[in-house]
mmCIF entry with sequence, helices, sheets and N, C-alpha, C, O atoms, coordinates in Angstrom:
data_MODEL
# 
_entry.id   MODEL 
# 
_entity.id                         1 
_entity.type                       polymer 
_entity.pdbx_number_of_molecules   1 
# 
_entity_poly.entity_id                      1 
_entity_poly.type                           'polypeptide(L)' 
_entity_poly.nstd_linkage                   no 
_entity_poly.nstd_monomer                   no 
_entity_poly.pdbx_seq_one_letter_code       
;(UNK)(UNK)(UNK)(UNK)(UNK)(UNK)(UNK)(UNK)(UNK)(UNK)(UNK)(UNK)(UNK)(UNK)(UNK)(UNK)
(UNK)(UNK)(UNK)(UNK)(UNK)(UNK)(UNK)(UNK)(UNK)(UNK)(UNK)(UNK)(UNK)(UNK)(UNK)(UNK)
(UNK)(UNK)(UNK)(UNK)(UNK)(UNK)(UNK)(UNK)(UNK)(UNK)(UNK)(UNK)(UNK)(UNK)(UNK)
;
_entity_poly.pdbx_seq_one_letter_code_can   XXXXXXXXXXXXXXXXXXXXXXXXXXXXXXXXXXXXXXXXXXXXXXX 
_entity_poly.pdbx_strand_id                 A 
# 
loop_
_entity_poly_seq.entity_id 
_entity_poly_seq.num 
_entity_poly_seq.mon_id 
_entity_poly_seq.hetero 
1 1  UNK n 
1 2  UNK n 
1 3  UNK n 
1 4  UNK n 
1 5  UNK n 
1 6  UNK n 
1 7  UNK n 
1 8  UNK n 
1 9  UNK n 
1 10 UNK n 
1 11 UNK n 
1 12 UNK n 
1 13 UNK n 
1 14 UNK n 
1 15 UNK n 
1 16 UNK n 
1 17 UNK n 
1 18 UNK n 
1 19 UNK n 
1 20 UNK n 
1 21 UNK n 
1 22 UNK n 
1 23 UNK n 
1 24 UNK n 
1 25 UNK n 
1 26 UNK n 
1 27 UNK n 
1 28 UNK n 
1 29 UNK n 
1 30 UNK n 
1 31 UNK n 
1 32 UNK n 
1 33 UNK n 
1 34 UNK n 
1 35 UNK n 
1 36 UNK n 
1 37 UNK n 
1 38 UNK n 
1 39 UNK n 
1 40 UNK n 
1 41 UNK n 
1 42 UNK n 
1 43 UNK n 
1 44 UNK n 
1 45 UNK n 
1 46 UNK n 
1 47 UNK n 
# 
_struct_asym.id          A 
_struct_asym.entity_id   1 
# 
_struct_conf.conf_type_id            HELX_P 
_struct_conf.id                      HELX_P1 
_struct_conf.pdbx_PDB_helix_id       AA1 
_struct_conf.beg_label_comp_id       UNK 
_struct_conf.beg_label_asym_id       A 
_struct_conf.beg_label_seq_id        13 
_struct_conf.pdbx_beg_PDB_ins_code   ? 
_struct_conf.end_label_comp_id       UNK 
_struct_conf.end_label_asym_id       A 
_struct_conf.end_label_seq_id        15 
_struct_conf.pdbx_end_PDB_ins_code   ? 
_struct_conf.beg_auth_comp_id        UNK 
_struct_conf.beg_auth_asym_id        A 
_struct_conf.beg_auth_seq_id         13 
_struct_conf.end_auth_comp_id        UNK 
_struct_conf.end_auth_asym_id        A 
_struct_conf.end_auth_seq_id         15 
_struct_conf.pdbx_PDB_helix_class    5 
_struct_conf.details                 ? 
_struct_conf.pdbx_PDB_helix_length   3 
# 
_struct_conf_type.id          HELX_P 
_struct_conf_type.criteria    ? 
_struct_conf_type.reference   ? 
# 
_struct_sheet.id               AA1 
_struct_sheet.type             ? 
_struct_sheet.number_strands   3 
_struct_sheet.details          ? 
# 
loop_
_struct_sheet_order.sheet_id 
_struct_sheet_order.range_id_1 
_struct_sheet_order.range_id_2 
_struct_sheet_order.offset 
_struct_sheet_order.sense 
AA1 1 2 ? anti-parallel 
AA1 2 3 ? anti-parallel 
# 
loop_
_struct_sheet_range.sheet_id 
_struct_sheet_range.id 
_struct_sheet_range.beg_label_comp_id 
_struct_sheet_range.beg_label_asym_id 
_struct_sheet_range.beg_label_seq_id 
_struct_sheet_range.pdbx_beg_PDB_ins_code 
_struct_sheet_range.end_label_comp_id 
_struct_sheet_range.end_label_asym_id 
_struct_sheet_range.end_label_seq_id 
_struct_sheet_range.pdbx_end_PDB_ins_code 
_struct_sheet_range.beg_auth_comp_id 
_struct_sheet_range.beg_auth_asym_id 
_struct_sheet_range.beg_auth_seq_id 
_struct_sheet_range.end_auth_comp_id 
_struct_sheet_range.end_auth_asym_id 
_struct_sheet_range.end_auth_seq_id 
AA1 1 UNK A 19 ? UNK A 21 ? UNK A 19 UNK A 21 
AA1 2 UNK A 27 ? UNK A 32 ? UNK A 27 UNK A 32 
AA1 3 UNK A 42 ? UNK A 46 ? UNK A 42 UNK A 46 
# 
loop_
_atom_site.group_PDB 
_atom_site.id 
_atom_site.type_symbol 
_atom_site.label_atom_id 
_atom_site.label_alt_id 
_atom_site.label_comp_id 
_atom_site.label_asym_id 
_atom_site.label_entity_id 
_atom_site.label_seq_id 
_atom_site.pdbx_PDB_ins_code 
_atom_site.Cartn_x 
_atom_site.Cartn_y 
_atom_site.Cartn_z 
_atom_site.occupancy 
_atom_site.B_iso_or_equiv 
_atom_site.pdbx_formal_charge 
_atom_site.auth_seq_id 
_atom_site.auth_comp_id 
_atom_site.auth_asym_id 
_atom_site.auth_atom_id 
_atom_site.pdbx_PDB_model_num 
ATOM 1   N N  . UNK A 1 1  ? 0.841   -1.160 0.000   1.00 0.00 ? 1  UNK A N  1 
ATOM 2   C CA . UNK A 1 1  ? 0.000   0.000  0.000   1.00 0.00 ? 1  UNK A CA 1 
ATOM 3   C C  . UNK A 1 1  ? 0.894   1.234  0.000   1.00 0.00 ? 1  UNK A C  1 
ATOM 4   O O  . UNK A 1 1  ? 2.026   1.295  0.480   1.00 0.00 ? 1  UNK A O  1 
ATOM 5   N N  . UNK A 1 2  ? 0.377   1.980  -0.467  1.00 0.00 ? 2  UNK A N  1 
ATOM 6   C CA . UNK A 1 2  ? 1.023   3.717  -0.835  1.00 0.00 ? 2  UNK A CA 1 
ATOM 7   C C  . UNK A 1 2  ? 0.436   4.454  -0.511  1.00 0.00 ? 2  UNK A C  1 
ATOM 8   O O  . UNK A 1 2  ? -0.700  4.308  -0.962  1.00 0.00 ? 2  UNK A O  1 
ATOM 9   N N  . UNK A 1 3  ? 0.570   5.600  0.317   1.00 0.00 ? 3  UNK A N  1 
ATOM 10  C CA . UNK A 1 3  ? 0.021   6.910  0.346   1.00 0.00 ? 3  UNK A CA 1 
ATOM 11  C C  . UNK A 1 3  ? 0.178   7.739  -0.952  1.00 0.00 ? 3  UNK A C  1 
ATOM 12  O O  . UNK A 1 3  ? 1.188   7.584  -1.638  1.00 0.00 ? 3  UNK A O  1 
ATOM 13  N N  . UNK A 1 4  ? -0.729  8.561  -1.288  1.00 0.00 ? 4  UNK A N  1 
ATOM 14  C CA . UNK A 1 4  ? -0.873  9.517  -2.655  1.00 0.00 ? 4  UNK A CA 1 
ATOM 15  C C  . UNK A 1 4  ? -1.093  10.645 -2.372  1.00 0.00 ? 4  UNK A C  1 
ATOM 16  O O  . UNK A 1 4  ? -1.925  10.866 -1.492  1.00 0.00 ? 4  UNK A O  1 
ATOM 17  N N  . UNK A 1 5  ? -0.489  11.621 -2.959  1.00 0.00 ? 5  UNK A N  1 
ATOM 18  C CA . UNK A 1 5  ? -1.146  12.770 -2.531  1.00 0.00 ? 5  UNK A CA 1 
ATOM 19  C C  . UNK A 1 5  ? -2.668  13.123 -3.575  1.00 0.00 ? 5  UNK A C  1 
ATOM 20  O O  . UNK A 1 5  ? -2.663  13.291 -4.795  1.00 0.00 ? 5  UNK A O  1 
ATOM 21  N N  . UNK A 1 6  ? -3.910  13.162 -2.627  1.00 0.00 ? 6  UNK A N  1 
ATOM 22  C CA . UNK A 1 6  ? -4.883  13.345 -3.559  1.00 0.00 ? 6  UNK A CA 1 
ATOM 23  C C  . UNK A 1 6  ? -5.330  14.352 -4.051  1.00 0.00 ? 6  UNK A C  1 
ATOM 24  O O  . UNK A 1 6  ? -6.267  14.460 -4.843  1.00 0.00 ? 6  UNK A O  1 
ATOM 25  N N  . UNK A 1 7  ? -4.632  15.192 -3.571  1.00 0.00 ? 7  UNK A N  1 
ATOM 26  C CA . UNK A 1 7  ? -4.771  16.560 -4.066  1.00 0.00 ? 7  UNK A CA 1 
ATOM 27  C C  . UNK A 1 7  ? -4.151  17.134 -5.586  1.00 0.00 ? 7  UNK A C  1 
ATOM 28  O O  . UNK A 1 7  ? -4.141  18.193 -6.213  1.00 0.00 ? 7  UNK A O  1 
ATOM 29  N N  . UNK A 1 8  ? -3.580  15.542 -5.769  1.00 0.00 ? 8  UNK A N  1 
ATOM 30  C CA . UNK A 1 8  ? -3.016  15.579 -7.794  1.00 0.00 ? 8  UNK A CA 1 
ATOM 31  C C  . UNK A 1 8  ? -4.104  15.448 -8.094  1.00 0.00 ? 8  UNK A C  1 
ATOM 32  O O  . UNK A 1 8  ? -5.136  15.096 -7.523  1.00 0.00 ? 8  UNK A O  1 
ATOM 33  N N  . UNK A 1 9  ? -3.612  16.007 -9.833  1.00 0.00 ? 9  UNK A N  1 
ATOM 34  C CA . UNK A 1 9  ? -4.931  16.403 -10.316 1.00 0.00 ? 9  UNK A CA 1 
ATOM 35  C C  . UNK A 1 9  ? -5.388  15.226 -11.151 1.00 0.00 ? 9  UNK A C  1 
ATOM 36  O O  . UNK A 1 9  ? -6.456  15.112 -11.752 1.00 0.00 ? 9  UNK A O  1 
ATOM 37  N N  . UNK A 1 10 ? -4.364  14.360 -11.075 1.00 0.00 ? 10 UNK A N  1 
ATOM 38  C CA . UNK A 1 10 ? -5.043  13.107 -11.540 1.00 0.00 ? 10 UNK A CA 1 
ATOM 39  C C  . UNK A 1 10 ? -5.887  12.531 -10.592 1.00 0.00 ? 10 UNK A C  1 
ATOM 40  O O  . UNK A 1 10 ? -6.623  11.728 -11.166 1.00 0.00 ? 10 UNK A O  1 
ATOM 41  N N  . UNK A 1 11 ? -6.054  12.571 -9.685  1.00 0.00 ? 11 UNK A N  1 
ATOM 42  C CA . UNK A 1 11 ? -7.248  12.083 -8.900  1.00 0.00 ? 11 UNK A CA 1 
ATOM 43  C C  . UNK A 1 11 ? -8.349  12.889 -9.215  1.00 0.00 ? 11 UNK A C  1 
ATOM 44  O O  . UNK A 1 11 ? -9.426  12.769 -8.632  1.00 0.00 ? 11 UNK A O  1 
ATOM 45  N N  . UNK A 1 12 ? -8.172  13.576 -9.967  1.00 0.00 ? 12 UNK A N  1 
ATOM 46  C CA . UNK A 1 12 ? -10.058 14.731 -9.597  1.00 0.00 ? 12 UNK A CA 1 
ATOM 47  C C  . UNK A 1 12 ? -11.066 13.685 -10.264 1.00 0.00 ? 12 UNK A C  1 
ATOM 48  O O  . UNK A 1 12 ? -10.900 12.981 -11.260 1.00 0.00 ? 12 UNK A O  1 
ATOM 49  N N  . UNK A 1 13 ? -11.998 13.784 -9.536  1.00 0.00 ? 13 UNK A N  1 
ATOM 50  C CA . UNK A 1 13 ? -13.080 12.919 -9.249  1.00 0.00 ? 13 UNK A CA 1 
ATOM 51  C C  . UNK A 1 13 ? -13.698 13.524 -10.902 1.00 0.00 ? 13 UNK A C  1 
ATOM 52  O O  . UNK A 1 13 ? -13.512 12.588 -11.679 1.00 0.00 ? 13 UNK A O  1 
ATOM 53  N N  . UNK A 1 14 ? -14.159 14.381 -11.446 1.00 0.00 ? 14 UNK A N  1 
ATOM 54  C CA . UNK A 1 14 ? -14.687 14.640 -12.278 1.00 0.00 ? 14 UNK A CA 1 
ATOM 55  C C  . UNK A 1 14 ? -14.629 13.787 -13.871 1.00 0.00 ? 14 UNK A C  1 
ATOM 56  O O  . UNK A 1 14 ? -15.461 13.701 -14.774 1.00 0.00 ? 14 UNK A O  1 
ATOM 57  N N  . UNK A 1 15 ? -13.344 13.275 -13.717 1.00 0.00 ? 15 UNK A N  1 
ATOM 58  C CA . UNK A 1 15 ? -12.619 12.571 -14.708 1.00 0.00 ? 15 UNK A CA 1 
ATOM 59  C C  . UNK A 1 15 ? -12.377 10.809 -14.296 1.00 0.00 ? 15 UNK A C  1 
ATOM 60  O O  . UNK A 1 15 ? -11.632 10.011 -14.864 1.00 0.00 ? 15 UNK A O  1 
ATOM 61  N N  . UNK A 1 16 ? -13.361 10.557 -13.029 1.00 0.00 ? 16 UNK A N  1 
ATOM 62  C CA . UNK A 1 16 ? -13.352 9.538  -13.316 1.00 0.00 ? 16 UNK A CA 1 
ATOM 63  C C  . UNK A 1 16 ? -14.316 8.604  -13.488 1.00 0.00 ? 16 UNK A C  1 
ATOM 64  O O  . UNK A 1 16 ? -15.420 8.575  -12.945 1.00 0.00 ? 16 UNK A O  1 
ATOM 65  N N  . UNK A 1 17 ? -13.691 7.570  -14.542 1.00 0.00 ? 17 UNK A N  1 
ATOM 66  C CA . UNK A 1 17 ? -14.790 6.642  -15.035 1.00 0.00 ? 17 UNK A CA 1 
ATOM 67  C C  . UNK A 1 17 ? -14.930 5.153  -14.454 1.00 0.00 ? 17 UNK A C  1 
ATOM 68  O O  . UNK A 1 17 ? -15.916 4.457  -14.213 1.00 0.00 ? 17 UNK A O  1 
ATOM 69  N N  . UNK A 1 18 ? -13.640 4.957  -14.333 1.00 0.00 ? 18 UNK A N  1 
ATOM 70  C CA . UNK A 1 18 ? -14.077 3.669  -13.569 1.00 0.00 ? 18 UNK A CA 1 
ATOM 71  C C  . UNK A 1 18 ? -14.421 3.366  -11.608 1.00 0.00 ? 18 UNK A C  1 
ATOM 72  O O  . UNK A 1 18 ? -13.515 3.374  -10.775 1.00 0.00 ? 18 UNK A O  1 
ATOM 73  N N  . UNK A 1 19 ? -15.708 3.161  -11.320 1.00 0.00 ? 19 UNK A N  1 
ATOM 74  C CA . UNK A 1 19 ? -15.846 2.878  -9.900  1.00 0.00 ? 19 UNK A CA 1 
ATOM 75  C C  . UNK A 1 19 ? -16.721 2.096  -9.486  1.00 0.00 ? 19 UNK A C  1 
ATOM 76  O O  . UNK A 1 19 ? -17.355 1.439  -10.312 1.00 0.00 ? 19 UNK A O  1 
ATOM 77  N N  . UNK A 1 20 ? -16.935 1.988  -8.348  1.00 0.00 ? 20 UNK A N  1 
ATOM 78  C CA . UNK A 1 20 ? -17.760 0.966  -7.666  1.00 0.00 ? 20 UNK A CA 1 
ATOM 79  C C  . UNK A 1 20 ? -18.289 1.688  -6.393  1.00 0.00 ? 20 UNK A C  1 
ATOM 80  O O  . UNK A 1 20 ? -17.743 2.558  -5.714  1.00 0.00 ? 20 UNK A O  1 
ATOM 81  N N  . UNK A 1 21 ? -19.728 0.977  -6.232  1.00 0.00 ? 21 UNK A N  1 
ATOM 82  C CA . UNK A 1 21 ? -20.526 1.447  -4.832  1.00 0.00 ? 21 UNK A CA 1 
ATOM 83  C C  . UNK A 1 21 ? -20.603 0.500  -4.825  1.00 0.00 ? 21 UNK A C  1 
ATOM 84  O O  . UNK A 1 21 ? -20.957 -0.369 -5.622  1.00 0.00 ? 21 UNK A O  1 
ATOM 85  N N  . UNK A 1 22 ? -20.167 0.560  -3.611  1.00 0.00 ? 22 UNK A N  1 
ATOM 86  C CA . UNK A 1 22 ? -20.135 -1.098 -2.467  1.00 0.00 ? 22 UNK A CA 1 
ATOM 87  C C  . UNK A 1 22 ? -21.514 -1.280 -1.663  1.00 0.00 ? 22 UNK A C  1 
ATOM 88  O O  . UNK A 1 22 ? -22.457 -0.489 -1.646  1.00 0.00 ? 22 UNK A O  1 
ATOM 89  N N  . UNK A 1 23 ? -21.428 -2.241 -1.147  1.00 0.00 ? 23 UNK A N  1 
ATOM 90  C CA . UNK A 1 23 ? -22.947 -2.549 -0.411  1.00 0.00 ? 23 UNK A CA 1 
ATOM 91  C C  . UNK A 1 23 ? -23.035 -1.412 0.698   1.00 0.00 ? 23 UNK A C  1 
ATOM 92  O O  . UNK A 1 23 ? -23.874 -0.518 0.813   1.00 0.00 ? 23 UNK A O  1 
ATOM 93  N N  . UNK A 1 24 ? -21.799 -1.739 1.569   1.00 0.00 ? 24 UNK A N  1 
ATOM 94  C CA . UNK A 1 24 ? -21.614 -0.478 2.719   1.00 0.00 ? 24 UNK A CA 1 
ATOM 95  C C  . UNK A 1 24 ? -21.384 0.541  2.352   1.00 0.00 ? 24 UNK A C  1 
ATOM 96  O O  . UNK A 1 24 ? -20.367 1.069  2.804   1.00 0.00 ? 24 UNK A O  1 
ATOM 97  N N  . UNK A 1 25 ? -22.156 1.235  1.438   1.00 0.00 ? 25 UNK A N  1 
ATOM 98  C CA . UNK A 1 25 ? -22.119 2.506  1.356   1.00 0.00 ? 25 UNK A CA 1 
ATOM 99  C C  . UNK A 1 25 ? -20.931 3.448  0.840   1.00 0.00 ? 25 UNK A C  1 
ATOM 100 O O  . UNK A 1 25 ? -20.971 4.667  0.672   1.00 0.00 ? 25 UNK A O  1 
ATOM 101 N N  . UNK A 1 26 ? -19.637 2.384  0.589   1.00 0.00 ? 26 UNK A N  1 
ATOM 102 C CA . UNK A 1 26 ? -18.369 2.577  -0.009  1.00 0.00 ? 26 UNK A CA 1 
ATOM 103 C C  . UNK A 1 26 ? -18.287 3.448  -1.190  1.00 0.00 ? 26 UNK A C  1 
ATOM 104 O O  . UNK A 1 26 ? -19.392 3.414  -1.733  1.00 0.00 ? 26 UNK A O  1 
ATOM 105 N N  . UNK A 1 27 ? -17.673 4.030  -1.680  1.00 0.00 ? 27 UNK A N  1 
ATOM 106 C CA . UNK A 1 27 ? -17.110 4.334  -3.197  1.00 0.00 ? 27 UNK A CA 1 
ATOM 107 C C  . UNK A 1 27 ? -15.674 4.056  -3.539  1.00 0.00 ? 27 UNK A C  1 
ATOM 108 O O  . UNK A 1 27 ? -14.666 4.365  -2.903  1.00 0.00 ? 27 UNK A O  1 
ATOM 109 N N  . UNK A 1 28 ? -15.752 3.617  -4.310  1.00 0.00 ? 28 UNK A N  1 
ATOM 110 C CA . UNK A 1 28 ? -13.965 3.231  -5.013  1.00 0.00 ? 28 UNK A CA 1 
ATOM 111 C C  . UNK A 1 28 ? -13.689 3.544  -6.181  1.00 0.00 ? 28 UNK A C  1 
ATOM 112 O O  . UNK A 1 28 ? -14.015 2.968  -7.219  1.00 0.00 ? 28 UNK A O  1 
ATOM 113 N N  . UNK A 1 29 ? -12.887 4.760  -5.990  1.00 0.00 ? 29 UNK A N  1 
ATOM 114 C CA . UNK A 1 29 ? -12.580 4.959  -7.220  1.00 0.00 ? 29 UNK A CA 1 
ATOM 115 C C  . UNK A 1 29 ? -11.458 4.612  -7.336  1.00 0.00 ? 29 UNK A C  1 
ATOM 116 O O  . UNK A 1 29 ? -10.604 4.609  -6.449  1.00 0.00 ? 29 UNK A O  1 
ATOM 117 N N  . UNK A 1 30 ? -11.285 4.127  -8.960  1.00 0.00 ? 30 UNK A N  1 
ATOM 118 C CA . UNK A 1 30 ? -10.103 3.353  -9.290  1.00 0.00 ? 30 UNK A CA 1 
ATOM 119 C C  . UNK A 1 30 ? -9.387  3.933  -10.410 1.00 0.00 ? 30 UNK A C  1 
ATOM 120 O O  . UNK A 1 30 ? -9.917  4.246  -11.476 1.00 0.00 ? 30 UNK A O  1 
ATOM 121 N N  . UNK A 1 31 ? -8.186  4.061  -10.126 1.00 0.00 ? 31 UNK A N  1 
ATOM 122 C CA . UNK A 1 31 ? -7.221  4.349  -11.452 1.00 0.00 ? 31 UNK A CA 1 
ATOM 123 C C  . UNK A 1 31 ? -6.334  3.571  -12.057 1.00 0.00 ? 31 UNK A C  1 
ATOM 124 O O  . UNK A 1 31 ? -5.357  2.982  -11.595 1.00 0.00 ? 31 UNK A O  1 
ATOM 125 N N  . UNK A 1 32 ? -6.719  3.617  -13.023 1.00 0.00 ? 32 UNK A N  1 
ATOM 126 C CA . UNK A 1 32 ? -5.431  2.036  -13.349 1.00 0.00 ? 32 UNK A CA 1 
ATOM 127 C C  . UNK A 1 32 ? -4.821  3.102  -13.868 1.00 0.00 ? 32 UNK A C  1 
ATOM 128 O O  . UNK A 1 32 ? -5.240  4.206  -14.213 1.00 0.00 ? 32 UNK A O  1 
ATOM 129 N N  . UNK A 1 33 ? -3.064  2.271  -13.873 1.00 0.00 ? 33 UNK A N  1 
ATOM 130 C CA . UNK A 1 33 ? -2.190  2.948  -15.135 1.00 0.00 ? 33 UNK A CA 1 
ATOM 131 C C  . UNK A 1 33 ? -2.064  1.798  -16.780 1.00 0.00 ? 33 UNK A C  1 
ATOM 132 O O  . UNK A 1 33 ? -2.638  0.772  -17.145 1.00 0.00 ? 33 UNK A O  1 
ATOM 133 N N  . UNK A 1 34 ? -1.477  2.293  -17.102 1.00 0.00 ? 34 UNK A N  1 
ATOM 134 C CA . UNK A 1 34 ? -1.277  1.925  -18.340 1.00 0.00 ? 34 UNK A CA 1 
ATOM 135 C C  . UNK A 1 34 ? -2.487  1.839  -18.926 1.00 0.00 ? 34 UNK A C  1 
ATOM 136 O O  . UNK A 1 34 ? -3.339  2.598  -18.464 1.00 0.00 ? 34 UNK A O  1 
ATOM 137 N N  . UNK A 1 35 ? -2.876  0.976  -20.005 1.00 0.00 ? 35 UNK A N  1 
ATOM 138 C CA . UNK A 1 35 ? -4.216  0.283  -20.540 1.00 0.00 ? 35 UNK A CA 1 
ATOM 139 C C  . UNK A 1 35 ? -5.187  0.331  -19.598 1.00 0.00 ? 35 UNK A C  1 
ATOM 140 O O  . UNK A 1 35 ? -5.174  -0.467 -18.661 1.00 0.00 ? 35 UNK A O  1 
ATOM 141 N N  . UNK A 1 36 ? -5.972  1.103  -19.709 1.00 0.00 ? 36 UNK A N  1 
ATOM 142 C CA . UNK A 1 36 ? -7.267  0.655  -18.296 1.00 0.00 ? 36 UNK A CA 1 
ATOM 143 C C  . UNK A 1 36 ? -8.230  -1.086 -18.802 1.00 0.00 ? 36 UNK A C  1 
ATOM 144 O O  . UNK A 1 36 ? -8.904  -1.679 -17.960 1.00 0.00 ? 36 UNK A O  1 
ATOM 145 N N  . UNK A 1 37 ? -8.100  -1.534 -20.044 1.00 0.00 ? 37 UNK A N  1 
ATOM 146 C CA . UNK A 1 37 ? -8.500  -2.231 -20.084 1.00 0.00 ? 37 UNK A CA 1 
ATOM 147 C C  . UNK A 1 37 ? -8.031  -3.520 -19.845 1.00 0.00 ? 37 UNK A C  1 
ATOM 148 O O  . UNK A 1 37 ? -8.574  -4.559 -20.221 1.00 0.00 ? 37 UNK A O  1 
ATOM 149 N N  . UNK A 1 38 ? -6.949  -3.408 -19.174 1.00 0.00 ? 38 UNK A N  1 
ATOM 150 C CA . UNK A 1 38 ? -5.940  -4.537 -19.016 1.00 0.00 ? 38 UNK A CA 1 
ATOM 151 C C  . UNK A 1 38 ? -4.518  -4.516 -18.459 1.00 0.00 ? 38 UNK A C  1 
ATOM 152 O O  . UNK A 1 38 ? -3.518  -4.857 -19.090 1.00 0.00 ? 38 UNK A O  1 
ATOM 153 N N  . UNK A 1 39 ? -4.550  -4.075 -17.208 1.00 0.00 ? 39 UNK A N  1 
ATOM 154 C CA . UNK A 1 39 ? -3.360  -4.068 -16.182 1.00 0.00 ? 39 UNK A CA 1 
ATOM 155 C C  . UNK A 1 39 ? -3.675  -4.588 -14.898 1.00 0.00 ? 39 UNK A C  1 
ATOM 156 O O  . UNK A 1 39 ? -4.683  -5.009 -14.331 1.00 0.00 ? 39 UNK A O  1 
ATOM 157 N N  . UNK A 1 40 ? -2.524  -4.425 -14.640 1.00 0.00 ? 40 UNK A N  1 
ATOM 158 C CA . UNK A 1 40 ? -2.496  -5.136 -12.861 1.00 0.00 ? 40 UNK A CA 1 
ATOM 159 C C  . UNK A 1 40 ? -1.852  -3.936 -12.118 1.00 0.00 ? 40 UNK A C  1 
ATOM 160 O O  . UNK A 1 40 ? -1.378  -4.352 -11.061 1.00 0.00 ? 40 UNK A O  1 
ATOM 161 N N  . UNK A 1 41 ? -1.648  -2.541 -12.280 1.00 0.00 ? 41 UNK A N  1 
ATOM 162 C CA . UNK A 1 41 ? -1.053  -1.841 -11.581 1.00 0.00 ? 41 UNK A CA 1 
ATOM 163 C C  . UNK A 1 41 ? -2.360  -0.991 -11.511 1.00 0.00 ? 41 UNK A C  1 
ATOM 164 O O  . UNK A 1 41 ? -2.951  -1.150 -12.579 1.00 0.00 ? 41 UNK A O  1 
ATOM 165 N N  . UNK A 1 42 ? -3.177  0.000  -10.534 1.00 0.00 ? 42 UNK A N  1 
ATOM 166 C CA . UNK A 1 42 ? -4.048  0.779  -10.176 1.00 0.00 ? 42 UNK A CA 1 
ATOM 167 C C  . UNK A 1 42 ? -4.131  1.325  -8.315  1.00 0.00 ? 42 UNK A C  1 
ATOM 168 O O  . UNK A 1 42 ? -3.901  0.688  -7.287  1.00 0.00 ? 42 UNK A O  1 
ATOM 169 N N  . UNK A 1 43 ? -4.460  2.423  -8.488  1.00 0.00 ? 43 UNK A N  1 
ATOM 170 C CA . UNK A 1 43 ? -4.894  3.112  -7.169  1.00 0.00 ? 43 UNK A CA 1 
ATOM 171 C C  . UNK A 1 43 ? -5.895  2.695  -7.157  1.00 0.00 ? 43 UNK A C  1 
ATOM 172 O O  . UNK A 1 43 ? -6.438  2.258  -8.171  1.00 0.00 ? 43 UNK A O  1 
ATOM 173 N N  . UNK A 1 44 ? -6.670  2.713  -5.483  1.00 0.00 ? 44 UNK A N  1 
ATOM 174 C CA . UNK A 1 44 ? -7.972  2.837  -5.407  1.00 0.00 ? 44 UNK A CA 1 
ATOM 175 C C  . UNK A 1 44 ? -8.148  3.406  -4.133  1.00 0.00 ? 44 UNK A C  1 
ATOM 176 O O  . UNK A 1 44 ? -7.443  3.236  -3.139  1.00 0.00 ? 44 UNK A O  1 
ATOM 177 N N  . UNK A 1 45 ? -9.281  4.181  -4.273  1.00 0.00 ? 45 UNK A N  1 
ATOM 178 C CA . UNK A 1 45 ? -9.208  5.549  -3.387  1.00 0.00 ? 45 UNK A CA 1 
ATOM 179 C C  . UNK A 1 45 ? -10.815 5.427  -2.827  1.00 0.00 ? 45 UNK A C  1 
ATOM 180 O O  . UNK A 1 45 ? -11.768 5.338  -3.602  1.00 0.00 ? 45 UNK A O  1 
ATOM 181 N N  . UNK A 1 46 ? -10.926 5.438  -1.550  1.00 0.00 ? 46 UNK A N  1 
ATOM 182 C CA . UNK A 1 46 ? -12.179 4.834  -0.735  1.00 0.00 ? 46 UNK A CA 1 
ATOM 183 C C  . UNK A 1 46 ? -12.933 5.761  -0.042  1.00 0.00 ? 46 UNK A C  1 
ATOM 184 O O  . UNK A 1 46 ? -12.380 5.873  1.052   1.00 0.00 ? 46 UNK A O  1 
ATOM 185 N N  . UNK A 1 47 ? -13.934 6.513  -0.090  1.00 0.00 ? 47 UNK A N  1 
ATOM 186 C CA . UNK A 1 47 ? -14.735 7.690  0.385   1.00 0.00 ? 47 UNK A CA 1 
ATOM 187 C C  . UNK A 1 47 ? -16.037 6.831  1.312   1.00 0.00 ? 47 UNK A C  1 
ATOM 188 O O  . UNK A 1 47 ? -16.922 7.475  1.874   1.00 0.00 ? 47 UNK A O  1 
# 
């Protein structure tokens, strides 16, 4: 695990497309790098 600073502007929520609402009320937003359609490297950021 890594700390991020989320205050990059690659995190702004506005621009993102891939996420999930969890049962508990979770959100995850996820960033992959490279290919979003096909990597194993990504953040995921939990509100």
């Amino acid at each position: 695990m890594f700390i991020r600073d989320l205050s990059s502007e690659i995190y702004e929520t506005v621009n993102t497309t891939n996420f999930i609402l969890g049962t508990a009320g979770y959100l995850y937003l996820i960033y992959p790098y490279g290919n979003s359609n096909f990597t194993d490297a990504m953040d995921v950021v939990v509100f």
